[in-house]
VOGU-3710 file (C-alpha; in Angstrom, 3 decimals, decimal comma):
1> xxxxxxxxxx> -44,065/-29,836/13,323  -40,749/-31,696/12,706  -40,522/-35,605/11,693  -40,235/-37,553/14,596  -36,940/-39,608/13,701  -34,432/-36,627/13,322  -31,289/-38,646/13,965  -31,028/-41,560/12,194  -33,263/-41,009/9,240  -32,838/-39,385/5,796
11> xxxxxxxxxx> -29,520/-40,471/5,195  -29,161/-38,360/2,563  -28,607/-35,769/4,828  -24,555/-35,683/4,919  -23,159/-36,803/8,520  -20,966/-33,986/9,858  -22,499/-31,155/8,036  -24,068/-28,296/10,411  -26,382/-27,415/7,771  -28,025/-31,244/7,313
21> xxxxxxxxxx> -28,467/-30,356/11,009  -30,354/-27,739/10,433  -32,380/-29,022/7,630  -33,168/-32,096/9,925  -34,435/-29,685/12,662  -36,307/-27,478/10,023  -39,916/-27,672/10,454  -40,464/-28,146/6,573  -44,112/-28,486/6,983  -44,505/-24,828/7,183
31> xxxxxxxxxx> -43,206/-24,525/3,300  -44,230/-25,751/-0,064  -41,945/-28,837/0,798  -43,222/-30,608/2,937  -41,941/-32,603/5,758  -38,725/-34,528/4,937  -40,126/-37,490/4,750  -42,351/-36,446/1,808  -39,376/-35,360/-0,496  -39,195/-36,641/-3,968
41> xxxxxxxxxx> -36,297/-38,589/-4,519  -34,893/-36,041/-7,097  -34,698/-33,722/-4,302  -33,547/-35,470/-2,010  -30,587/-36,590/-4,321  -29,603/-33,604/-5,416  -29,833/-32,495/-1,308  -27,240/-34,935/-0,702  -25,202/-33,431/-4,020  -24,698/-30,440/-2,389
51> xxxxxxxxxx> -23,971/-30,590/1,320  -21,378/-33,354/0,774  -19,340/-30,595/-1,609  -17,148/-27,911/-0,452  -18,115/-25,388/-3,112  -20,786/-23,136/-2,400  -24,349/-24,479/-3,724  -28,181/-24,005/-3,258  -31,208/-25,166/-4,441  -33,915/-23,191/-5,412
61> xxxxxxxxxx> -37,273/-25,793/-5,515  -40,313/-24,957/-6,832  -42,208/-22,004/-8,172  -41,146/-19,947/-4,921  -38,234/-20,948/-5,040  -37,777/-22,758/-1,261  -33,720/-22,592/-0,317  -31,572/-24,696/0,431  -28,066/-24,632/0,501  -24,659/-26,287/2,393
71> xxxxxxxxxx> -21,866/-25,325/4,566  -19,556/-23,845/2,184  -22,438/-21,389/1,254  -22,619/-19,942/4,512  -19,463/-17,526/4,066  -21,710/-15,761/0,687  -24,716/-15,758/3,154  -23,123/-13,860/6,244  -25,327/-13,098/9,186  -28,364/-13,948/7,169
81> xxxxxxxxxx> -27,464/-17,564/8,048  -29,300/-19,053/9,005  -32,309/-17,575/8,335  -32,132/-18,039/5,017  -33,025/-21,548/4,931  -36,390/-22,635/3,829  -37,242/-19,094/2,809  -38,469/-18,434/-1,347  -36,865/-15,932/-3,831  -39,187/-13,303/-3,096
91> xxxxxxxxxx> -37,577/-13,326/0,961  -34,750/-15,002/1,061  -32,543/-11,878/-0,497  -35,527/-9,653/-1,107  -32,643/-6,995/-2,809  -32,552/-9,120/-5,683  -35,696/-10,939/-5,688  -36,322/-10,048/-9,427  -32,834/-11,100/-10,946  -33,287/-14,376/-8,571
101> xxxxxxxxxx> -37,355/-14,989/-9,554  -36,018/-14,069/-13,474  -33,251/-16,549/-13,411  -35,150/-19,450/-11,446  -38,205/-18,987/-14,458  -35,462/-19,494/-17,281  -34,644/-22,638/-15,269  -37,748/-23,840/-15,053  -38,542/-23,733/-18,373  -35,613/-26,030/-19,030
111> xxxxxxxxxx> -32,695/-23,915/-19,420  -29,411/-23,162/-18,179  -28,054/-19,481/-17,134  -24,442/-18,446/-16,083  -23,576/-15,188/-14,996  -19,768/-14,150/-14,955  -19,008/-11,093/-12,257  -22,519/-10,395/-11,698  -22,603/-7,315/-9,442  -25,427/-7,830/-6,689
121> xxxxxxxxxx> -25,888/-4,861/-3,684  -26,528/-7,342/-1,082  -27,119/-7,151/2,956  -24,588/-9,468/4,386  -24,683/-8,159/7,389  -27,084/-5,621/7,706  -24,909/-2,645/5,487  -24,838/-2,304/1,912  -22,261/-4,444/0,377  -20,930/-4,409/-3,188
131> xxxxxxxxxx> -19,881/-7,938/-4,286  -19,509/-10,076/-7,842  -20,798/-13,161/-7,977  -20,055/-15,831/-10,698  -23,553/-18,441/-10,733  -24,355/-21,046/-12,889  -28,072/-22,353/-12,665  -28,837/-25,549/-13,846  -32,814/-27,596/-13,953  -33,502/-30,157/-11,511
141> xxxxxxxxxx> -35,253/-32,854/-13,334  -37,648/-35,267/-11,625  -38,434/-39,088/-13,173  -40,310/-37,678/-15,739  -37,839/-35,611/-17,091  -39,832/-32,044/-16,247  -37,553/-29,532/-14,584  -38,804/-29,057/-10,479  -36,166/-26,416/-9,288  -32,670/-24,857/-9,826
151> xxxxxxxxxx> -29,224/-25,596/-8,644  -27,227/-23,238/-8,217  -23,112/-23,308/-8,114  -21,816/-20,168/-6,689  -18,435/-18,640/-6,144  -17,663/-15,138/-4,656  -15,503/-13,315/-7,379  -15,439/-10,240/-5,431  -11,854/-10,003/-4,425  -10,441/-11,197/-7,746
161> xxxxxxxxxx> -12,774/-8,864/-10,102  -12,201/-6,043/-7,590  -8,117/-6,789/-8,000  -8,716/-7,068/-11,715  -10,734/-3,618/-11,659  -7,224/-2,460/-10,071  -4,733/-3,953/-12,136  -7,151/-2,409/-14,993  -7,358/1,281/-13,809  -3,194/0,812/-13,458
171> xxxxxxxxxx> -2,418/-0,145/-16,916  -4,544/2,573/-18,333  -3,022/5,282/-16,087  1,014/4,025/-17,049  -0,645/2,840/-20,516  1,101/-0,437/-20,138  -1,082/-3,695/-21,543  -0,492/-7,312/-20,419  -0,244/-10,854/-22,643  0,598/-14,011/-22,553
181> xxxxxxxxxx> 2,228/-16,242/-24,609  1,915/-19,656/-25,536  4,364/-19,995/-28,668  3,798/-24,197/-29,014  0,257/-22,710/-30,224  0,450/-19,026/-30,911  -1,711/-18,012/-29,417  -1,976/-14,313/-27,001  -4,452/-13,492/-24,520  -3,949/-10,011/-24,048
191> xxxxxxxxxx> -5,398/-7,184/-21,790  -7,485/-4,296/-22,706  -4,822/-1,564/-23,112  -2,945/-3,904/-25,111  -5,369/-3,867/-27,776  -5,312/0,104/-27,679  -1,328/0,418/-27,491  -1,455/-1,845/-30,823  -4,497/0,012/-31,954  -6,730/-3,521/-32,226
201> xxxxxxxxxx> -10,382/-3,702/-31,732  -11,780/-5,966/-29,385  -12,956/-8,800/-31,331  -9,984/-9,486/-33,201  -8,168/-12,297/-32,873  -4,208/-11,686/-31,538  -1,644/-13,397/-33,652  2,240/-13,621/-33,950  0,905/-12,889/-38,075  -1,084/-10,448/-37,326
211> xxxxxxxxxx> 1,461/-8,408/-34,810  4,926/-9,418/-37,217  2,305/-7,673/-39,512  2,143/-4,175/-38,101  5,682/-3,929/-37,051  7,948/-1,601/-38,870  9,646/-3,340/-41,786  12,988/-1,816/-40,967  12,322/-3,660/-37,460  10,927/-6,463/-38,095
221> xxxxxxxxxx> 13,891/-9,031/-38,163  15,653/-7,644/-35,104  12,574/-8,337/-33,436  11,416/-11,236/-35,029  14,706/-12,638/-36,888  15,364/-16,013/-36,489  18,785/-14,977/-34,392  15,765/-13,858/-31,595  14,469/-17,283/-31,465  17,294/-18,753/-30,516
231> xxxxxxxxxx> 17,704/-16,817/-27,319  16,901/-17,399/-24,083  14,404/-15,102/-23,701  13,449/-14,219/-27,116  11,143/-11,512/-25,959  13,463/-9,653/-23,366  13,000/-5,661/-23,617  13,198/-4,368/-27,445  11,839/-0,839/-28,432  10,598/-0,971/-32,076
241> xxxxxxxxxx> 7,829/0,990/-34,051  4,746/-0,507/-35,262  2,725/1,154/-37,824  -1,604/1,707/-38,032  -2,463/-0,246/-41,266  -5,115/2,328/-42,022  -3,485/5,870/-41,614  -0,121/4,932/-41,765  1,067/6,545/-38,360  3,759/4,953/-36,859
251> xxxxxxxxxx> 4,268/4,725/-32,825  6,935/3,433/-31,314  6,721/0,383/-28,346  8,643/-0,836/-25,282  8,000/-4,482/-24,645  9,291/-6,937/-22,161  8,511/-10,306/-21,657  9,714/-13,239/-19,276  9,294/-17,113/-19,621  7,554/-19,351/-17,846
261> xxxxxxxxxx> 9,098/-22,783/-18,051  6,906/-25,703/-16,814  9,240/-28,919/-16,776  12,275/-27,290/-18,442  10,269/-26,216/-21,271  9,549/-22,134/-22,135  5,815/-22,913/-23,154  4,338/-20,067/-21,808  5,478/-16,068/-21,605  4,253/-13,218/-19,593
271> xxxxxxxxxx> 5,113/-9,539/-20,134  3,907/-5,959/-20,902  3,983/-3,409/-23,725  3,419/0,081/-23,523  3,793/3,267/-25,618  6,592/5,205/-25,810  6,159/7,456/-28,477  6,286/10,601/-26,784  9,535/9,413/-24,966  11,008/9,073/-27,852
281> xxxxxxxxxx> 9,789/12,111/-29,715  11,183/14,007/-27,075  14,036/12,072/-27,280  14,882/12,889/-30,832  14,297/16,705/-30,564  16,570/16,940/-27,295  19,278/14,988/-29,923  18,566/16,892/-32,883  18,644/20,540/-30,197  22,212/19,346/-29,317
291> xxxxxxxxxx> 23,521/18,687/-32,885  21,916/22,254/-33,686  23,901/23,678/-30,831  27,568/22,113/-31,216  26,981/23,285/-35,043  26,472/26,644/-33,771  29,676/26,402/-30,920  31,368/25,392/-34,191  30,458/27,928/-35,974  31,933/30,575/-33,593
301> xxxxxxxxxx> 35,077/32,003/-33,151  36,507/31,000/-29,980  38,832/33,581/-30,226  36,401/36,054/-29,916  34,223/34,313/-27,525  37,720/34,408/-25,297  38,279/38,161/-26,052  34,338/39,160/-24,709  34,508/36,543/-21,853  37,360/38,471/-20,427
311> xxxxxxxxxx> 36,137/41,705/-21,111  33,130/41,184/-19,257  35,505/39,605/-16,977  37,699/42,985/-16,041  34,492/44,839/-15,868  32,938/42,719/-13,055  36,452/42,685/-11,074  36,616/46,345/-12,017  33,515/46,962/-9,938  35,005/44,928/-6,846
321> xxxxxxxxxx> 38,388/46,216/-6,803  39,372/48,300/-3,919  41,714/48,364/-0,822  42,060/50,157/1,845  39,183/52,520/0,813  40,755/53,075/-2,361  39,297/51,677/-5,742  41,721/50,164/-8,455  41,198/49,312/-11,891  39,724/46,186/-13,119
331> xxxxxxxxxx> 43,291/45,872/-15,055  45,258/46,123/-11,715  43,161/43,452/-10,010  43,268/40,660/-12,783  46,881/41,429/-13,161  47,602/40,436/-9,318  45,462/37,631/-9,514  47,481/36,370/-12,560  51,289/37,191/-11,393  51,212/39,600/-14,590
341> xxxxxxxxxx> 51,782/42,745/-15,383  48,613/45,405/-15,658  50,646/46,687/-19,288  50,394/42,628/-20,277  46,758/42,459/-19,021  45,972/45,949/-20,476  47,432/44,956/-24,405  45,133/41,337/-24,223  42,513/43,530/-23,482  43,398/46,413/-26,280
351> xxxxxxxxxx> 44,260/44,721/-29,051  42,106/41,992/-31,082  41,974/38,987/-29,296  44,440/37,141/-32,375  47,407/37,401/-29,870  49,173/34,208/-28,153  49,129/36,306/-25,065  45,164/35,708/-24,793  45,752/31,914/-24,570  47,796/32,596/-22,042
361> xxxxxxxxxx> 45,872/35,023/-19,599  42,764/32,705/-20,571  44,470/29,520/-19,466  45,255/31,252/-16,124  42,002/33,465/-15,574  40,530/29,681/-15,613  43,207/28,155/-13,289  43,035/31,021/-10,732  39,106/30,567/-10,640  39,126/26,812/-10,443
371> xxxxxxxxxx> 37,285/26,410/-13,903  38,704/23,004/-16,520  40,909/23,975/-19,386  38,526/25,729/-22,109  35,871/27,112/-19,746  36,678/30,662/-21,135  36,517/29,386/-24,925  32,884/28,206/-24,399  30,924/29,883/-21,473  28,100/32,346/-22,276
381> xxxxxxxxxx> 27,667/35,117/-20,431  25,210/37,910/-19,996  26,245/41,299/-19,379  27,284/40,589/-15,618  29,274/37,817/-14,339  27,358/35,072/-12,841  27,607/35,513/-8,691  29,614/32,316/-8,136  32,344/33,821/-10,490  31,841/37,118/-8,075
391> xxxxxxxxxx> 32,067/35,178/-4,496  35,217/33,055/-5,845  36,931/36,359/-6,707  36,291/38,058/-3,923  37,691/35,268/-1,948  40,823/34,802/-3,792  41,205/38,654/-3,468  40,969/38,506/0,155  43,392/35,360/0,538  45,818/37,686/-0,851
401> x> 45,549/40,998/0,581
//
């Protein structure tokens, strides 16, 4: 049965709080408890402790572990609310009876236990649900000093360790690690993948010393010069190389960086960093491919490049080159399409291509087919002129018959 006087006694119950209602209309008699009215003051202070705060708290009392918690507990409890109340460790969230019965016996023996993101499988509302929980268990102490139950402070994590997980997964897919800043200090706190794009194990400590340290020598004051510091935004994008104290391999990095200025002041910067090695390997062969290739354009003799281009030229026009059902020679057709003579187009053709003449007829071949000044120096053909050369032709051919 419940205490008689329900509504003005225990004033330690908070006024306005739906769960003091509850506990005032709990028949505590039924549990290790007791009726209200039998509650050791410790309890009963530390009752009032919780349902006058807006963070989510419970009590565990006793060897069983009785519960009791406050309002802002209700959103971690879910449709077990409120059933909950009054019930022990063993069925209150019988899912994780043993973690909560382990925990509450560390408590009771006078300690304190925090767990950061622990991952509990619990049934809100009847279905399985993943969730992270950050606790922090603390003794209850009665007069005597001897530890009677456990408070506990608890705060669903589950949205921001579940972003986290995300941001996480992200940076290790684009290989791009995070940091901050705080240059009044110097000191970094830095992501995972940060570490492993600067090749750093996890327990060392991040330092301006200890990064200035790895970076290349020949980039080290562009990057780190005092003519940086005085910038805005001394850490706006760079791309330098930083090299593995141990093997001596050097990658290169992109990092970029923005400030955060609290009050006017740049105390604080944000930013990423991410490896770009293979970017830039690639980089340097495509370079080093082109320098290779103008070397070998250079190395040619345009003149003869010229001669073959319009060789090959007069054999593909040869092949198209007819009117009214009858065929004409490659040399007649080029020599229309030019305004020359076929004895003009015939002696380019003939003779070694050292002649003004094939300046000339290569100047207009590339006019007539709508190609810029040199295309016939340079272009490399097979043994068949490409089928845009072919359609171009054949249209100019038609235009003018």
């Amino acid at each position: 049965m419940t205490d008689k006087n329900t509504s003005g006694s225990f004033p330690f119950l908070a006024e306005g709080s739906k769960t003091s209602e509850l506990i005032r209309a709990f028949d505590w008699g039924k549990t290790s408890l007791g009726q209200l009215s039998h509650w050791p003051d410790c309890l009963r202070v530390v009752t009032s402790v919780i349902l006058r705060s807006d963070v989510p708290m419970t009590i565990q009392w006793g060897a069983e572990g009785t519960l009791l918690y406050n309002d802002a507990y209700c959103e971690i409890a879910g449709s077990r609310h409120p059933g909950l109340l009054g019930r022990t460790v063993r069925d209150s969230w019988s899912e994780v009876a043993g973690f909560r019965a382990q925990a509450l016996n560390h408590v009771l023996d006078g300690n304190t236990v925090n767990f950061h993101d622990q991952h509990m499988v619990l049934l809100r509302d009847g279905q399985p649900e993943d969730i992270w929980l950050d606790i922090n268990y603390s003794p209850v102490v009665d007069e005597s000093g001897t530890p009677r139950g456990a408070l506990a402070v608890v705060k669903n994590t589950t949205q921001r360790f579940q972003a986290d997980q995300r941001l996480c997964f992200a940076q290790e897919a684009g290989g791009v690690g995070t940091f901050e800043w705080f240059p009044d200090s110097g000191r970094f706190e830095v992501s995972e993948q940060y570490r492993r794009v600067w090749g750093l194990a996890a327990d060392v400590v991040v330092t301006e010393e200890l990064l200035a340290g790895l970076i290349h020598q020949d980039d080290r004051r562009s990057l780190l010069g005092p003519e940086r510091r005085g910038l805005s935004n001394p850490i706006s994008y760079s791309e330098f190389r930083r090299v593995d104290p141990v093997t001596g391999e050097v990658r290169w990095l992109a990092r970029r960086g923005e400030a955060i200025s609290p009050g006017g002041d740049a105390r604080r910067y944000v930013g990423v960093v991410m490896d770009i090695t293979e970017r830039k390997t690639f980089e340097e062969a495509l370079a080093m491919g082109e320098v290779r290739r103008r070397h070998q354009v250079e190395q040619l003799d345009i003149k003869e490049i010229r001669h073959r281009n319009v060789r090959l030229l007069l054999e593909t026009v040869g092949r198209d080159g007819t009117r009214d059902g009858k065929r004409f020679g490659s040399l007649t057709v080029l020599a229309e399409l030019l305004g020359k003579s076929a004895s003009q187009v015939s002696r380019f053709a003939a003779e070694k291509p050292k002649t003004h003449i094939g300046d000339r007829i290569a100047r207009e071949i590339e006019e007539v087919f709508g190609k810029e000044r040199g295309w016939m120096d340079h272009v490399q053909w097979g043994s068949n002129v490409g089928g845009a050369e072919h359609d171009q032709h054949s249209d100019r051919r038609k235009g003018s018959d």
